[in-house]
C-alpha positions, 0 to 999 in steps of 0.5 A: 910875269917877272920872276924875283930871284929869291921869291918861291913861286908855285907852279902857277905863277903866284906868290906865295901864300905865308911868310914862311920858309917853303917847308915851314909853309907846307907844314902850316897849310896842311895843319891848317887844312886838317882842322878845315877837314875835321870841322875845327876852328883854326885860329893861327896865323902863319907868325903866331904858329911858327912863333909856337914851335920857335918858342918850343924849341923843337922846331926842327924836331916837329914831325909824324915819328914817335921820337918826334914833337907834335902840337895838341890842344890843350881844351879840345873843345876850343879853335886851335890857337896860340892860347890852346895848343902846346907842343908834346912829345909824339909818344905822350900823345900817342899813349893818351890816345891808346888810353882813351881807345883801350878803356873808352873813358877820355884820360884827362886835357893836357896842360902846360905842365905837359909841354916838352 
């Protein structure tokens, strides 16, 4: 096999998977595998998600600290899609979840008000 100069390969040998940068495309696939993991539908493609936090602005902000930017479905129900998610700050997020813990009552869904 010839190898393209400028063309990421993984350790196997294969191209790769999305058309993404290479940290944009570890982002993707493990967000995509954690909906796998927890039963939920995804219903993203590698443009539609990277259009998602371009179109936030805080692309370069996404992240697991509570300064950082997260992406959260607005009806938790549904798959997780471009037409359901938004982009919010860590912190609002984590204070929702505290909430829905401390009292055991859900707090209320997000909606596009609540995107940063």
């Amino acid at each position: 096999m010839t190898f393209v100069k400028g063309v990421c390969y993984n350790p196997n040998g294969k191209p790769p998977t999305y058309k993404l940068s290479r940290e944009l495309n570890k982002r993707y696939s493990m967000a995509k595998a954690q909906a796998k993991f927890r039963g939920e539908e995804w219903a993203f493609t590698d443009e539609t998600w990277h259009k998602l936090w371009v179109d936030s602005g805080h692309i370069e902000h996404m992240g697991r600290q509570i300064h950082q930017y997260c992406m959260v479905r607005k009806d938790p129900l549904e798959a997780w899609g471009p037409h359901n998610c938004i982009i919010v700050t860590r912190r609002k997020h984590l204070r929702k979840k505290v909430y829905e813990r401390w009292y055991n009552v859900p707090y209320r869904d997000y909606e596009d008000g609540d995107s940063a």
